[in-house]
KOLTORVEX-575722 format. One record per atom (N, C-alpha, C): residue number from 1; residue in three letters; atom name; x negated, z negated, y. Coordinates in steps of 0.001 Angstrom, whole numbers. Example, Ala and Ser with C-alpha at 12.3 -4.5 7.8 and 13.67 -1.06 7.14 Angstrom:
<atoms>
ATOM vexke nupa zapa    east      up   north
ATOM     1  ALA    N  -13190   -7800   -5690
ATOM     1  ALA   CA  -12300   -7800   -4500
ATOM     1  ALA    C  -13200   -7800   -3300
ATOM     2  SER    N  -12850   -7080   -2250
ATOM     2  SER   CA  -13670   -7140   -1060
ATOM     2  SER    C  -12900   -7870      30
</atoms>
This chain:
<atoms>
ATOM vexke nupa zapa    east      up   north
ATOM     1  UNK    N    4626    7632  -71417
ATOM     1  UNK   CA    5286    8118  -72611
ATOM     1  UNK    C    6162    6997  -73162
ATOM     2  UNK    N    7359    7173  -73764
ATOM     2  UNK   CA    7982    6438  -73954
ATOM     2  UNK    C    7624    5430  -75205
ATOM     3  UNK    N    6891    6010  -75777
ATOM     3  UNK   CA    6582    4558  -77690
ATOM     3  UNK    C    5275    4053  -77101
ATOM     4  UNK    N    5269    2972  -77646
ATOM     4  UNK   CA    3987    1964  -76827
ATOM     4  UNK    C    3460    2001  -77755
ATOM     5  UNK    N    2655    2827  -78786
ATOM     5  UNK   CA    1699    3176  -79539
ATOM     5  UNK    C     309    3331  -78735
ATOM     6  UNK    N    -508    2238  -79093
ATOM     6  UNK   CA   -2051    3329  -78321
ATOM     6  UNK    C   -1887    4844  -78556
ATOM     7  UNK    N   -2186    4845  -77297
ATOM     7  UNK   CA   -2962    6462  -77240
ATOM     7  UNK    C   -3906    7085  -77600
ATOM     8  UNK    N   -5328    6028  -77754
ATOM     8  UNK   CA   -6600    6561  -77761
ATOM     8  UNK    C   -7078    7087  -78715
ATOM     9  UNK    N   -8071    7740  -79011
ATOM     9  UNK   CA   -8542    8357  -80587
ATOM     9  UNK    C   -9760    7362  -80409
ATOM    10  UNK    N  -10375    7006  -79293
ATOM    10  UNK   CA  -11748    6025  -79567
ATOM    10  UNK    C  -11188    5519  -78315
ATOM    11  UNK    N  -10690    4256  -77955
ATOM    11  UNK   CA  -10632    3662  -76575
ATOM    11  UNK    C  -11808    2703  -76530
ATOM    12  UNK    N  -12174    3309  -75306
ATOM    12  UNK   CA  -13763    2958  -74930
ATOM    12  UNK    C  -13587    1415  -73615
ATOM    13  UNK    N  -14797    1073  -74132
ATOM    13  UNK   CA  -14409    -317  -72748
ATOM    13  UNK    C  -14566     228  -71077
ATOM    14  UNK    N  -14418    -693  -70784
ATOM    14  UNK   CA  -14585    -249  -69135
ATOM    14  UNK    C  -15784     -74  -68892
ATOM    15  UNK    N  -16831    -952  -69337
ATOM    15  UNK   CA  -17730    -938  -69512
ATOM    15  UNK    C  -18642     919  -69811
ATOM    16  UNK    N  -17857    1182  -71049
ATOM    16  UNK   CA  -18450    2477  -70936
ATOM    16  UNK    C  -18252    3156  -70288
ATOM    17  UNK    N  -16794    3215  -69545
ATOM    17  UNK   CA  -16150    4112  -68776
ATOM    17  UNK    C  -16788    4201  -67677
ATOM    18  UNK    N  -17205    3355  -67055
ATOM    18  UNK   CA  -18003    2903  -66161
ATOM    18  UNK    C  -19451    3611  -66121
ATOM    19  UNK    N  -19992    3646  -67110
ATOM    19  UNK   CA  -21492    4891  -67089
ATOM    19  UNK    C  -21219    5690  -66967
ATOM    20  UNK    N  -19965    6591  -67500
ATOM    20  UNK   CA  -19706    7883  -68029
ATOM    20  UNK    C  -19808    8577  -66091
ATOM    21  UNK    N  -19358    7422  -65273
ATOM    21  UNK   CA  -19676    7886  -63633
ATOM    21  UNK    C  -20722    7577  -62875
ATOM    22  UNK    N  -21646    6671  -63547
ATOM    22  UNK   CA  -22839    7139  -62844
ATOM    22  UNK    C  -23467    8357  -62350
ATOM    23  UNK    N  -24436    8378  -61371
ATOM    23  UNK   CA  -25224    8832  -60662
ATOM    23  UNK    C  -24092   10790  -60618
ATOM    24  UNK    N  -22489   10426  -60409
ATOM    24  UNK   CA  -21803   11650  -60414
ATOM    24  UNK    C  -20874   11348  -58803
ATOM    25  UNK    N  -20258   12434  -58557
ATOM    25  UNK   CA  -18843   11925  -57630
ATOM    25  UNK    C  -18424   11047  -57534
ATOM    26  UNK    N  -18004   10311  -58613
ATOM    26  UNK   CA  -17598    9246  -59024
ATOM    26  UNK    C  -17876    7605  -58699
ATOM    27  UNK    N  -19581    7771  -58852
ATOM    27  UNK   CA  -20107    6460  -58399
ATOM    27  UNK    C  -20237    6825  -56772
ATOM    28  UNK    N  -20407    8133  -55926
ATOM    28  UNK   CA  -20320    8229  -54846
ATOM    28  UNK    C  -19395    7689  -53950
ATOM    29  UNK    N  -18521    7956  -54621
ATOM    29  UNK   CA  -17138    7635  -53916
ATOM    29  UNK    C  -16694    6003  -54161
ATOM    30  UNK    N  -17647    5329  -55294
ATOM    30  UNK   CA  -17173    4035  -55405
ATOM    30  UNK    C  -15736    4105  -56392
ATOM    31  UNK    N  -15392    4588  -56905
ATOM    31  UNK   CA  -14795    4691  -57844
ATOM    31  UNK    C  -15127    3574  -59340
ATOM    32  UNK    N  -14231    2684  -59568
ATOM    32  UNK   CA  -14601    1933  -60472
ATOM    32  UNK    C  -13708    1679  -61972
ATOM    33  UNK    N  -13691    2131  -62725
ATOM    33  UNK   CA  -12779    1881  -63929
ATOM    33  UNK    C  -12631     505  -63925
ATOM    34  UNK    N  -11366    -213  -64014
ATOM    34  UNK   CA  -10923   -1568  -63905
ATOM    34  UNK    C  -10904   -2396  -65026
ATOM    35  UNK    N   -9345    -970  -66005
ATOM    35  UNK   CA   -8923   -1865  -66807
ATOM    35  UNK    C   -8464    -303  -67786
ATOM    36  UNK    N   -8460    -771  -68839
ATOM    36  UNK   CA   -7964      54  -69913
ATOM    36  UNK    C   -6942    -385  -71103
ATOM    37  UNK    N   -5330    -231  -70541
ATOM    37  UNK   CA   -4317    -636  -71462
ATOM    37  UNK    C   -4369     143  -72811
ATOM    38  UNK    N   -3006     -85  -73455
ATOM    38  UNK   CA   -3104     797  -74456
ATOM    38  UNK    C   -2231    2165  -74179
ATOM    39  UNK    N   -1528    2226  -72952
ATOM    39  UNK   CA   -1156    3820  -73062
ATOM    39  UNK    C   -1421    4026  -71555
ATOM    40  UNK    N   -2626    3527  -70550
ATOM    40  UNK   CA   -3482    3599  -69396
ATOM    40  UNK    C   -4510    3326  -68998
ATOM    41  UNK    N   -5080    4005  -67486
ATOM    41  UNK   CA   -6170    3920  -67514
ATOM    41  UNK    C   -6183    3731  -66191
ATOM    42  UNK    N   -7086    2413  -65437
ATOM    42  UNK   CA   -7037    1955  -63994
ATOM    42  UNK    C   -8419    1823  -63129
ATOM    43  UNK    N   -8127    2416  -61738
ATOM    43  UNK   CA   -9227    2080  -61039
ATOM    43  UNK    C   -9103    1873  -59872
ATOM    44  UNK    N  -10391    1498  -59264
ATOM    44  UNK   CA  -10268    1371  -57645
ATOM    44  UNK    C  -11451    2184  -57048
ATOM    45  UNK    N  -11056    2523  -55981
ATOM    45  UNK   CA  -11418    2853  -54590
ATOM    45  UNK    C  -11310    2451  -53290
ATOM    46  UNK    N  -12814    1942  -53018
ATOM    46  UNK   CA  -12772    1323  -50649
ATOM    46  UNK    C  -12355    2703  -50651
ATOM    47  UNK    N  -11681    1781  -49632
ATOM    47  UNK   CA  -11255    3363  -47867
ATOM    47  UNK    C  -12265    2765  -47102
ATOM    48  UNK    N  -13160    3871  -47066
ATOM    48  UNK   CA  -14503    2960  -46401
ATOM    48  UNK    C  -14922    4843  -45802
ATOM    49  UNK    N  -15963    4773  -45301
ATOM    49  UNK   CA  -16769    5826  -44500
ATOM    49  UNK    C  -16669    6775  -45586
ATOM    50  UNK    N  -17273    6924  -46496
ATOM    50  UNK   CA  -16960    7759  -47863
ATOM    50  UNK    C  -15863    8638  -48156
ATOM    51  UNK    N  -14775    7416  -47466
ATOM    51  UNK   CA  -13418    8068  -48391
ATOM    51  UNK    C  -12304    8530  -47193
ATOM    52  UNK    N  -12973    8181  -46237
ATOM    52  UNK   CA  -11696    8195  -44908
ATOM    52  UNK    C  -12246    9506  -44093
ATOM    53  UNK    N  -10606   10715  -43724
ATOM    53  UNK   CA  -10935   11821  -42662
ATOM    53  UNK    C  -11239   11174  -41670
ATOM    54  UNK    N  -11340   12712  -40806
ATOM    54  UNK   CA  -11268   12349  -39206
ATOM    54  UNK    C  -10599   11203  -38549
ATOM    55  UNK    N   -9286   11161  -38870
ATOM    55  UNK   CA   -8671   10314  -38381
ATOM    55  UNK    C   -8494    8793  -38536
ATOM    56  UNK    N   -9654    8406  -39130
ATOM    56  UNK   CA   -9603    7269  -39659
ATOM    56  UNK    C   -8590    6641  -40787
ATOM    57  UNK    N   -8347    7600  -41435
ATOM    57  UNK   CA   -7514    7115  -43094
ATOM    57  UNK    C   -7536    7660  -44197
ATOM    58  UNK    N   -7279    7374  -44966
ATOM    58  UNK   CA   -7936    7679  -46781
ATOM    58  UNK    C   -7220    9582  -46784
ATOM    59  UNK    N   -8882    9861  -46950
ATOM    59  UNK   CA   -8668   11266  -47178
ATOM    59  UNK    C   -7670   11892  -48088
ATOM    60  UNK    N   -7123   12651  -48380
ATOM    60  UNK   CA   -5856   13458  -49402
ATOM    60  UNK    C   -7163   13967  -50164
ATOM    61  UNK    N   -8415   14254  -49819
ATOM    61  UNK   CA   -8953   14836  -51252
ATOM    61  UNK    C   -9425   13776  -52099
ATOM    62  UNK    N  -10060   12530  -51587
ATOM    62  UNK   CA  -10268   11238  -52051
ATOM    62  UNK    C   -9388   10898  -52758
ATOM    63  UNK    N   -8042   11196  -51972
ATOM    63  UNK   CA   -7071   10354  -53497
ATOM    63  UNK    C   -7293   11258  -54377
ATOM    64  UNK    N   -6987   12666  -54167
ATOM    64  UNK   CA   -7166   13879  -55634
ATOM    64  UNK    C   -8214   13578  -56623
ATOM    65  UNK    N   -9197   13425  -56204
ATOM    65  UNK   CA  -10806   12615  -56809
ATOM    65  UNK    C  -10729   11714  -57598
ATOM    66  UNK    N   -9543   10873  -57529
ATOM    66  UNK   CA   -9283    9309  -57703
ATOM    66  UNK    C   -8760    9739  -58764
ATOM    67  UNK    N   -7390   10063  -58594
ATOM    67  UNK   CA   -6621   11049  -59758
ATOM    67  UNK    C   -7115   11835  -60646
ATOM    68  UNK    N   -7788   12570  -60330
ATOM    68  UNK   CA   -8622   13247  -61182
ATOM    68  UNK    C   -9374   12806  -62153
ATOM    69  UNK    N  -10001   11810  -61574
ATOM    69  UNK   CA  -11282   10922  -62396
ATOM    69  UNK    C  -10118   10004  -63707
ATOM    70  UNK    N  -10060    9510  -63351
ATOM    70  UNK   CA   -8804    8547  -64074
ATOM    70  UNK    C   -8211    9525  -65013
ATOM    71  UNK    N   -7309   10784  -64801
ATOM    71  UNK   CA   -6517   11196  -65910
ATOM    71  UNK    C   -7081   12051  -66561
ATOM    72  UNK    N   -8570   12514  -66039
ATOM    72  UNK   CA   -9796   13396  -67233
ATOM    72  UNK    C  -10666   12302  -67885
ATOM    73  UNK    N  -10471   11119  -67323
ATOM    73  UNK   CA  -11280    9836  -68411
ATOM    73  UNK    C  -10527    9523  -69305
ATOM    74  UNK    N   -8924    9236  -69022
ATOM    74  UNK   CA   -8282    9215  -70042
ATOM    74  UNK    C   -7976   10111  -71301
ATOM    75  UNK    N   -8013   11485  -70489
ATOM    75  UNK   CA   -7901   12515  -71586
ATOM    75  UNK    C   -8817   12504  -72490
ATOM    76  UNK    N  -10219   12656  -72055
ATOM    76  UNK   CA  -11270   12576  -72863
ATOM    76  UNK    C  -10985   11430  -73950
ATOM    77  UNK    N  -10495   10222  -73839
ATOM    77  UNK   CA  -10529    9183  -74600
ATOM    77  UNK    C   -9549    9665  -75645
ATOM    78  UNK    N   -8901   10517  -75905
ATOM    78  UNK   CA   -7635   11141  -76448
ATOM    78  UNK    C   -7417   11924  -77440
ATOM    79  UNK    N   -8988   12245  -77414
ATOM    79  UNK   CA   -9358   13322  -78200
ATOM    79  UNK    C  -10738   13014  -78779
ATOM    80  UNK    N  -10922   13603  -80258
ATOM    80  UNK   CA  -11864   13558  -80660
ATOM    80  UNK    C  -13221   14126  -80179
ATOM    81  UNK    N  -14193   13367  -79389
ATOM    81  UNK   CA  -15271   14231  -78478
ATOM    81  UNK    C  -16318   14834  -78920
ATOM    82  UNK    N  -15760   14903  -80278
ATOM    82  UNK   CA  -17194   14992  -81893
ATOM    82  UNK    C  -16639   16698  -81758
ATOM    83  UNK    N  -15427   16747  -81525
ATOM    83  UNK   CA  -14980   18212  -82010
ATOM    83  UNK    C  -13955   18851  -80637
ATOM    84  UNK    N  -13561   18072  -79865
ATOM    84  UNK   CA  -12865   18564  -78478
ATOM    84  UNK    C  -13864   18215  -77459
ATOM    85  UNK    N  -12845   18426  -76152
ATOM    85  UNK   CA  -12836   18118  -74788
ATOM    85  UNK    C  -11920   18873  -73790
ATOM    86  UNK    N  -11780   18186  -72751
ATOM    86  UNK   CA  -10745   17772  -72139
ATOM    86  UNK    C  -11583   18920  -70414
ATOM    87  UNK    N  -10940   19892  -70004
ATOM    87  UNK   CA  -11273   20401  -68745
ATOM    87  UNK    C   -9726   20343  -68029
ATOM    88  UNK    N   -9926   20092  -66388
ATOM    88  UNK   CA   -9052   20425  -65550
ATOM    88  UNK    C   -8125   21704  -65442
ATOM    89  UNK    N   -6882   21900  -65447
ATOM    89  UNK   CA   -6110   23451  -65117
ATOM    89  UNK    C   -6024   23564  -63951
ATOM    90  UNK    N   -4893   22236  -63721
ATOM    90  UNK   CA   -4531   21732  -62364
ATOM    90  UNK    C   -4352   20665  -61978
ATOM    91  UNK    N   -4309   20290  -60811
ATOM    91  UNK   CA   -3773   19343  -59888
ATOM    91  UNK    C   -2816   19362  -58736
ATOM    92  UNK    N   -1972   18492  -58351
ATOM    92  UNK   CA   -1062   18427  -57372
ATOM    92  UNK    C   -1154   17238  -57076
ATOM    93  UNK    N    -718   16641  -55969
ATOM    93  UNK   CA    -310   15034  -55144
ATOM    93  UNK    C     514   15221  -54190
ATOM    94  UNK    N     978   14178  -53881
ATOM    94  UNK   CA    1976   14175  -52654
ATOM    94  UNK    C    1401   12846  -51996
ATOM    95  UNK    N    1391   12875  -51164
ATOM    95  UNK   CA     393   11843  -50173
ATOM    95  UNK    C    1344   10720  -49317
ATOM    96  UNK    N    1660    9727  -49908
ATOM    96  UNK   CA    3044    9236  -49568
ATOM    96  UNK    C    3082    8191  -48040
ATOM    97  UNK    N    1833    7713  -48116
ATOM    97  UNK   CA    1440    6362  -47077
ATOM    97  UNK    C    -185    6465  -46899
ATOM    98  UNK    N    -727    6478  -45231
ATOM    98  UNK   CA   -1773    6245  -44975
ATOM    98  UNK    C   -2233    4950  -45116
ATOM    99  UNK    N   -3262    4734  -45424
ATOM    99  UNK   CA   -4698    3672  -45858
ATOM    99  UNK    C   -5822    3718  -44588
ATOM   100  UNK    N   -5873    2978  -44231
ATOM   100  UNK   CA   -6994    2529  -43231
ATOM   100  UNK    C   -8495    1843  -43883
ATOM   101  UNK    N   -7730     882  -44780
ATOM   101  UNK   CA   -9164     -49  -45208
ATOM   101  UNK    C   -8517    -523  -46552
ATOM   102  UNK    N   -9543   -1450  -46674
ATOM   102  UNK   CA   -9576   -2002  -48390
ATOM   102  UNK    C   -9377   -1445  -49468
ATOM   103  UNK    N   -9131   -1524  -50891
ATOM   103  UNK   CA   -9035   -1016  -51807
ATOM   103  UNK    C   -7534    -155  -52108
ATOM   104  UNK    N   -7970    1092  -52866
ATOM   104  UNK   CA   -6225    1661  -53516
ATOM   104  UNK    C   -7098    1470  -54605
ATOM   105  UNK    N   -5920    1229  -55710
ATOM   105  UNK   CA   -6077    1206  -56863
ATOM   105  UNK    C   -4792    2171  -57476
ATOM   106  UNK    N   -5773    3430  -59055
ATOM   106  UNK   CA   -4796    4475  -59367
ATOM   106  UNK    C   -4463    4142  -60735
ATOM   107  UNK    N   -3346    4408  -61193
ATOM   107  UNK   CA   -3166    4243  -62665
ATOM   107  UNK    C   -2790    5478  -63726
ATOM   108  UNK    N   -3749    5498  -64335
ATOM   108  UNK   CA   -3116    7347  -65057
ATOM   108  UNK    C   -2416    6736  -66192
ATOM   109  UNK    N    -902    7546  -66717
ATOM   109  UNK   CA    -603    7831  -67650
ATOM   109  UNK    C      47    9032  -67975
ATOM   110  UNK    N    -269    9198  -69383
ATOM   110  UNK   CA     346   10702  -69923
ATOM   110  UNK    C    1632   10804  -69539
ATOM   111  UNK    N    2349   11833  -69409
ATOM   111  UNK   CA    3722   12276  -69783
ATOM   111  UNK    C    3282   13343  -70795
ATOM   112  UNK    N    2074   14018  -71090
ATOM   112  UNK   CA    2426   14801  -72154
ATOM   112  UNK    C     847   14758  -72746
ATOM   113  UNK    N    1223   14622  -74360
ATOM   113  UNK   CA    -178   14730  -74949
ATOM   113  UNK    C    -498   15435  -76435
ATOM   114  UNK    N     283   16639  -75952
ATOM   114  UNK   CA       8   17696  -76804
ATOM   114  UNK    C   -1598   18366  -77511
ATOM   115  UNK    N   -1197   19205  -78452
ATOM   115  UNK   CA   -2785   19769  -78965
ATOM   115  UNK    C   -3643   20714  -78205
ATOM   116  UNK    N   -3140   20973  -77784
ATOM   116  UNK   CA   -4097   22459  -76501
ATOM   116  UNK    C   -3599   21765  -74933
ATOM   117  UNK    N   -2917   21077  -74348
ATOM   117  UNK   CA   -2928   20423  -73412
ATOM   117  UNK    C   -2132   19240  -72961
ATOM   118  UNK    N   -2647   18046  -71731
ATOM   118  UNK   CA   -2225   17310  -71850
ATOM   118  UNK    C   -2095   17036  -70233
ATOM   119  UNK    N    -701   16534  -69836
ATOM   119  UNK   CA    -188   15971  -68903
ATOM   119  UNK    C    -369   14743  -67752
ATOM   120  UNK    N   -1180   14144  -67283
ATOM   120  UNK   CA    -860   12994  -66751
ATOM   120  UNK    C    -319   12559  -65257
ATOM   121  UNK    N    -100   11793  -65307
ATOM   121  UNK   CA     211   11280  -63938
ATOM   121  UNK    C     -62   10291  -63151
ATOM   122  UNK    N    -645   10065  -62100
ATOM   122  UNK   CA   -1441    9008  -61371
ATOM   122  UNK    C    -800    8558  -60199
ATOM   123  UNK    N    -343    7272  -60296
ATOM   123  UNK   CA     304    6740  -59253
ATOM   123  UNK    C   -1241    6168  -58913
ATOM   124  UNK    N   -1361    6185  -57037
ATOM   124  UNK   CA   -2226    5209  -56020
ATOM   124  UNK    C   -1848    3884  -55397
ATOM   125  UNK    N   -1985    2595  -55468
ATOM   125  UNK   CA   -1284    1571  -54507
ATOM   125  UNK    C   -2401    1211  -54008
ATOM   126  UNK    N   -1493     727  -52585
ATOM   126  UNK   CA   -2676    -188  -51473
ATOM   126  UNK    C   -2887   -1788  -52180
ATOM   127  UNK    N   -3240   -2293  -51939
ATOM   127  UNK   CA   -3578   -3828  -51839
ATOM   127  UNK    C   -2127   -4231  -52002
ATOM   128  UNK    N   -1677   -4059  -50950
ATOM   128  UNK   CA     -41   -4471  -51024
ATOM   128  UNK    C     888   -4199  -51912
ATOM   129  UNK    N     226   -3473  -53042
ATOM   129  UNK   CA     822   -2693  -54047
ATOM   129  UNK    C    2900   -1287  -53590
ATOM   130  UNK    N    2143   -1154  -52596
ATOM   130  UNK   CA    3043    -281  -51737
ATOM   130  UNK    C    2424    1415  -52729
ATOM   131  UNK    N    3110    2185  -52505
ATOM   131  UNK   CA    3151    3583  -53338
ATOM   131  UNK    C    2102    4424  -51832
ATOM   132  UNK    N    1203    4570  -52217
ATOM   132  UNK   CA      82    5738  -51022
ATOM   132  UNK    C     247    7096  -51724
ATOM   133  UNK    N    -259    7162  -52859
ATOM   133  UNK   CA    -203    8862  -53619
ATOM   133  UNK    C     180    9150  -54798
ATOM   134  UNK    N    1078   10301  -55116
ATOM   134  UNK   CA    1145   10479  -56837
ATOM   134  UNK    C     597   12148  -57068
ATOM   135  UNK    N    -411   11753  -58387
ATOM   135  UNK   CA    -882   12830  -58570
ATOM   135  UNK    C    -479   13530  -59726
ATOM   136  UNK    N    -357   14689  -60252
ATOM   136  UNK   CA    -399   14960  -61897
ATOM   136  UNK    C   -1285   15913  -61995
ATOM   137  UNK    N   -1829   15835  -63365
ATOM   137  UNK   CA   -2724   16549  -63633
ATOM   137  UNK    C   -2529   17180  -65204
ATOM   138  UNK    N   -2962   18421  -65115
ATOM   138  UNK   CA   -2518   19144  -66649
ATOM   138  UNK    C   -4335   19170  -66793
ATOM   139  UNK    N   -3988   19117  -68207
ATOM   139  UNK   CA   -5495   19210  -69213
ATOM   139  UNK    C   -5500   20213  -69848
ATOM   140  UNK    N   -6491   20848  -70307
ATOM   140  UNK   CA   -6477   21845  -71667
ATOM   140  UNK    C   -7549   20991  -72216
ATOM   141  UNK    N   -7327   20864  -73397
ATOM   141  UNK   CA   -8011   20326  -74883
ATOM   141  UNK    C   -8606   21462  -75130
ATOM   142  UNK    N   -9761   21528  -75409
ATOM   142  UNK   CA  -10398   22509  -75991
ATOM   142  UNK    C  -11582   22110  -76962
ATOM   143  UNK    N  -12082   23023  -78215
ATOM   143  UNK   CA  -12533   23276  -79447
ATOM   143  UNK    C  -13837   22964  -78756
ATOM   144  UNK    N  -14954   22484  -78872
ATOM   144  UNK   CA  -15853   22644  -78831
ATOM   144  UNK    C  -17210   23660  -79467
</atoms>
């Protein structure tokens, strides 16, 4: 988004972000919340046995997973969780460069963060910080 205003309604540490995936998909896959700017949200993932198809390279649903996790952690942070929450509509990626090994790391940010739904978008880089996947993801905010 273009004004470098925090985003968050409660920005939580990594630390918390980090429980919120325990014992889920999340810690399965090795998925780790990194870092939390003020208008993003970062993580990593091994291309390890877990995360790699048949063919020996980082699965297309693994990155979706990745993406996913990241721009519904962010959303959640976005909104008041006393009185909202944040569910999936959709997802899309485009799968730009295969991964064999070591870490991708994804970065979500909004393009849209409206009252009934919200936008993001998740770039993936290798190690080499080379472009592997971009994902977006729409939110609906909803009333609790």
């Amino acid at each position: 988004m273009a004004d470098s205003k925090p985003i968050w309604f409660s920005r939580p540490t990594v630390e918390e972000a980090n429980r919120r995936g325990e014992q889920t998909m999340v810690d399965h896959l090795g998925i780790v919340i990194t870092e939390i700017g003020p208008d993003f949200l970062r993580a990593t993932m091994p291309v390890d046995d877990r995360t790699r198809q048949p063919h020996g390279i980082l699965h297309g649903g693994a990155s979706v997973a990745l993406a996913e996790t990241v721009g519904s952690m962010a959303a959640a942070y976005c909104v008041d969780l006393s009185t909202q929450y944040c569910v999936g509509l959709d997802i899309n990626a485009n799968h730009i460069r295969p991964v064999r090994d070591g870490v991708v790391t994804a970065t979500a940010r909004p393009l849209h963060l409206g009252r009934t739904t919200q936008v993001w978008e998740t770039i993936i880089r290798d190690e080499r910080d080379r472009l592997v996947s971009i994902g977006r993801l729409t939110m609906a905010v909803l009333k609790r």
